[in-house]
N, C-alpha and C positions, 0 to 999 in steps of 0.2 A: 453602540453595541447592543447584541439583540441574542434572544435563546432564537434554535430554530427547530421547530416542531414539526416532524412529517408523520402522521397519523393515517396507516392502513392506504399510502399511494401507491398507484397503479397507471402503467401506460400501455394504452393498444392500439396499435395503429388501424386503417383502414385494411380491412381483409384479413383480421382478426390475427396479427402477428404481436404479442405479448413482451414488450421490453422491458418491461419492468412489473413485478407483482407482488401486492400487500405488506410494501416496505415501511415500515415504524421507527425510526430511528427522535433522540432528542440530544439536540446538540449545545449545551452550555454557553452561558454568557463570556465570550472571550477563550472558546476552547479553539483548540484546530483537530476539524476531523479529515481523516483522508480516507476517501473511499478508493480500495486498489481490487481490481481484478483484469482480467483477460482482455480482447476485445471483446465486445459483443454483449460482454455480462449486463449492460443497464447504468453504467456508471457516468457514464456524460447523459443520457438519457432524462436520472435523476437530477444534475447536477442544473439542465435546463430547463426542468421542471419548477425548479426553487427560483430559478429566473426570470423567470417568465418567458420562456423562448420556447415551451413546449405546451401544449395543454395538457390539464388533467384530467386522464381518463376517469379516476377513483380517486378518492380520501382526500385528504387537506393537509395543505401546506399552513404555517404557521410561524411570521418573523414576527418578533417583538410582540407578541401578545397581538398581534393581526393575522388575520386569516386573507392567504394571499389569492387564492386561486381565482379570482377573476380579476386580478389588478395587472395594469401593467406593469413592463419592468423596471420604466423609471420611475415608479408609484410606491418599488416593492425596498427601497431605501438600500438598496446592494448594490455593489463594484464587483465588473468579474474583469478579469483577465486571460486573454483566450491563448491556444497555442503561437495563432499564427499573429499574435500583436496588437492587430486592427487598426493599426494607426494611422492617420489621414497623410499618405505621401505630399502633399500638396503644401501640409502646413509647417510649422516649424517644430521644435518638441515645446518650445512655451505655448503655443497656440492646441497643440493637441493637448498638453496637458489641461488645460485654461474652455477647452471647448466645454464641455460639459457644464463649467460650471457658468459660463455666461449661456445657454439655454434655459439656464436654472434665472437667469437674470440677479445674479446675486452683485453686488455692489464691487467695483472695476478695484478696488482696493484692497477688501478681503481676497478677490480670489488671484492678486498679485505676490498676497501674502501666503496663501496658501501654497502657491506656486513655490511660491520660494523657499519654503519648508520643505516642504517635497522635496524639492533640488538640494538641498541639504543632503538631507538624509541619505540621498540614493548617487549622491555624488554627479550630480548632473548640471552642474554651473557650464563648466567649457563647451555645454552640448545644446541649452541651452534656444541659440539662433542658429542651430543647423538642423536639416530636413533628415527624414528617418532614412533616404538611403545613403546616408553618408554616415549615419552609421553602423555600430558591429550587431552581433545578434544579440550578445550580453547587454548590449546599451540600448538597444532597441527594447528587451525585456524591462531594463530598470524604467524606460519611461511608459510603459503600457502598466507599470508596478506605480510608477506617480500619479497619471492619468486616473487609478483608482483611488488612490492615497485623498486628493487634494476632493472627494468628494464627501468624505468623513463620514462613510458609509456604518450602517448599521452591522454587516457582514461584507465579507471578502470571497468570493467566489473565486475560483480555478480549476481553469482546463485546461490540466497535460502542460501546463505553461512553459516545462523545459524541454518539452522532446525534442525542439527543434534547435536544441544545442549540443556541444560537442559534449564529451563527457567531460573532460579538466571543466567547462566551465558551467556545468551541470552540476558539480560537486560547489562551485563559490556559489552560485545562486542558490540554491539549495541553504546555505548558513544565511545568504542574506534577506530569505525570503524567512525564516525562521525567528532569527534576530528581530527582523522588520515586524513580525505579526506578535512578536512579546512584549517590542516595546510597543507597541498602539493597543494591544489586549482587546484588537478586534475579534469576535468572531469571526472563522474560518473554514470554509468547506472546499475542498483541497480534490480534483481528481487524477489520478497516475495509473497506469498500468506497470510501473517499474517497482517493485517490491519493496529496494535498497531504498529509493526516497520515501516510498510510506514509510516505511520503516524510523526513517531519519527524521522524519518532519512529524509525522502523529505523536498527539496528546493520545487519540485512538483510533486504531483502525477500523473500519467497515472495509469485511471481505465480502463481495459480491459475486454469485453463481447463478447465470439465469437468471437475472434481474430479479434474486431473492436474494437475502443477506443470510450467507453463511456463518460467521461469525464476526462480534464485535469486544472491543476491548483493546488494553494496552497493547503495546509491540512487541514486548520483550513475554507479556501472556501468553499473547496468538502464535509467538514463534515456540514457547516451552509447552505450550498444552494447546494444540491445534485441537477444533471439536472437529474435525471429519479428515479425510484423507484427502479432500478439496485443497480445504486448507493447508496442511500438510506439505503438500507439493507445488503448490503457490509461492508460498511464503517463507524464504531463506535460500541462500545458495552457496554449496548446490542444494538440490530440493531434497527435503529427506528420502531417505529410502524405506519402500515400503514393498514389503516381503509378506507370502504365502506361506503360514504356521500353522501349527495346532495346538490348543489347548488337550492334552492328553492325562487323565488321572495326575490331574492338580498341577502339574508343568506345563510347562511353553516350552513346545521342542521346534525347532528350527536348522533343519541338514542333520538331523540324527544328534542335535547337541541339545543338550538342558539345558535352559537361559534364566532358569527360577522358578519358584513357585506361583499359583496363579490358584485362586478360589472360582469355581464356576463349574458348569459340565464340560464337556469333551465337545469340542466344537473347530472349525476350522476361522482363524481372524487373519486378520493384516496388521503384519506388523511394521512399526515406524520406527528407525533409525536413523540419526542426523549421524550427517558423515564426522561430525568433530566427537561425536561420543566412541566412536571405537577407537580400540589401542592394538598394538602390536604384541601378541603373546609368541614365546617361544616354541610353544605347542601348548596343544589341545584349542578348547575353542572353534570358531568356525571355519573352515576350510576354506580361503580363498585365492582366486585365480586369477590373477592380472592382465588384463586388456591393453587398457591406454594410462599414460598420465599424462597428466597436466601442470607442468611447471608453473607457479605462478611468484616464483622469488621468493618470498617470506616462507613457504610453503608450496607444496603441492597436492592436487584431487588426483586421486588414484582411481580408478574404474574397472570393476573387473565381475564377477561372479562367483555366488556362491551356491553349489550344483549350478542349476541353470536359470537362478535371477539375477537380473543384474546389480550390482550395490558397487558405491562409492565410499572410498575414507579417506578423510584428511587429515597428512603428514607431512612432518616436516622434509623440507626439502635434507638434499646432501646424499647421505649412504645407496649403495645400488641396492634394488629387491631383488629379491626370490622371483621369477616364476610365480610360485605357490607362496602362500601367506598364512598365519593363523590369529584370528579376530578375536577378541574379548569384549565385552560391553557390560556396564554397571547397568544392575535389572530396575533401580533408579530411572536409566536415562532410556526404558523400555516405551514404548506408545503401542497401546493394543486399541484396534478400529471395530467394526462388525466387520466382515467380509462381503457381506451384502449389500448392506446400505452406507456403509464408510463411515458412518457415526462412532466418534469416541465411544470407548466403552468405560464402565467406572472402576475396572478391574486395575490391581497394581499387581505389579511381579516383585519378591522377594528372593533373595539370594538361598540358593538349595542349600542343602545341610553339605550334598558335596554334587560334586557335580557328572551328571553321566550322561556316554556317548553311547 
């Protein structure tokens, strides 16, 4: 197990295209981080960086108190796991799991046992003396998960590992990729573009924007207090809603409605609302106007407008709606941004003395 230190890295390719810039992050002995953004953001970029599969434009990498950037990758004491498996069609899954370690020239009995732990653990005895295309994508993942296991790797690298499975079995790996990395209390650096597994899998997130990091921290943090409107609409689904207000002599008005009080000058912000925070009022409140819904059983996403933005709330499935609707929101569950630069602002909204349209 190893800390891993990225101090001020940077990648630029030939002809000066920038995927990644003056990223700092330090990742704990035995944490799992998962870095989630878009494509494009820098996130596998970094992730091969730490690998050795990329060079470093700028700054330094750092496992176990070694400074890696000019080592190779099987120098750099890491296991990754990539999307597409990598696994040697040719051999069996004991020989692919087993390969590594006999380049390593490690002694024919340790790495029988290693195997066999592996196989344990990840439920892979029947599979065992059969070749990877005979089997499934989920079993083809568990043994590209041993293939790393039985190297007793300092850290655990991952790329995208599930996308190339279905969802039902996107949801099991997901717990047993979880399960697997608490009981070994390896270090983890985890990369997804899917929000719901960062989400599920993070100790903590790294949101990534243009190969900067927008924000980092817990899950349940980044989703209740997004620092920018990046973030915001990244992270949760559906993505919150973020509406065109003003700060008006100490309220926050929004469609001619009061939503609270607010301390600052008179200024135009964006404001953030998660669709589970609004409720259903009998009147007053904000006027809204139903579009589309979306059934989803337990529940349904409603989508509609109010004047002419579009916003979504989630309600329980059952009763018919109105047409027209009237919204209420605790000035609690308010998110006030800049409208310029999307940056959280440190402003809170309090509940008016009464409320005016």
């Amino acid at each position: 197990m190893a800390e891993i230190l990225l101090e001020h890295v940077g990648k630029t390719y030939p002809g000066g295209t920038q995927a990644v810039s003056d990223v700092s992050l330090s990742v704990a002995d035995g944490e799992f981080i998962v870095l989630v953004g878009p494509s494009g953001c820098g996130k596998s970029t970094l992730l091969r960086m730490v690998a050795g599969l990329e060079d470093i434009s700028a700054g330094t990498v750092t496992i176990g108190g070694r400074v890696v950037n000019r080592l190779e990758p099987a120098e750099r004491d890491i296991a990754m796991v990539f999307q597409n498996y990598a696994l040697y069609p040719h051999m069996t899954v004991r020989e692919n799991m087993s390969w590594g370690l006999k380049n390593r020239r490690i002694p024919k009995d340790e790495i029988a046992a290693r195997v066999e732990e592996a196989a344990r653990m990840l439920e892979l005895h029947p599979y065992l003396d059969r070749k990877p295309r005979a089997l499934s994508g989920g079993q083809r993942q568990r043994v590209a998960m041993g293939r790393a296991i039985v190297r007793q790797p300092a850290a655990f690298l991952f790329d995208e590992p599930l996308s190339n499975l279905d969802a039902k079995l996107r949801v099991t790996m997901r717990g047993e990729i979880l399960k697997l990395q608490k009981r070994l209390g390896t270090t983890a650096l985890y990369v997804t573009h899917d929000q719901l597994e960062a989400m599920t899998l993070a100790d903590r997130l790294v949101v990534l924007n243009g190969g900067q990091i927008e924000q980092v921290g817990r899950p349940l943090e980044v989703y209740h207090r997004p620092a920018s409107t990046f973030v915001a609409a990244f992270i949760g689904a559906p993505a919150m809603n973020l509406l065109d207000a003003r700060i008006e002599a100490g309220h926050l008005r929004l469609a001619g409605v009061d939503l609270g009080r607010v301390e600052g000058e008179a200024r135009a912000v964006t404001l953030g609302i998660r669709a589970e925070d609004l409720q259903l009022l009998q009147s007053g409140g904000l006027p809204f106007r139903i579009d589309v819904i979306e059934e989803l059983g337990a529940g349904r996403v409603v989508h509609g407008f109010v004047e002419d933005q579009p916003l979504c709330v989630s309600l329980p499935s059952g009763a018919e709606l109105p047409a027209q609707l009237h919204l209420g929101v605790a000035p609690e569950a308010l998110h006030l941004f800049d409208a310029i630069t999307g940056k959280r602002l440190p402003q809170s909204v309090h509940r008016s003395a009464k409320v005016r349209a």
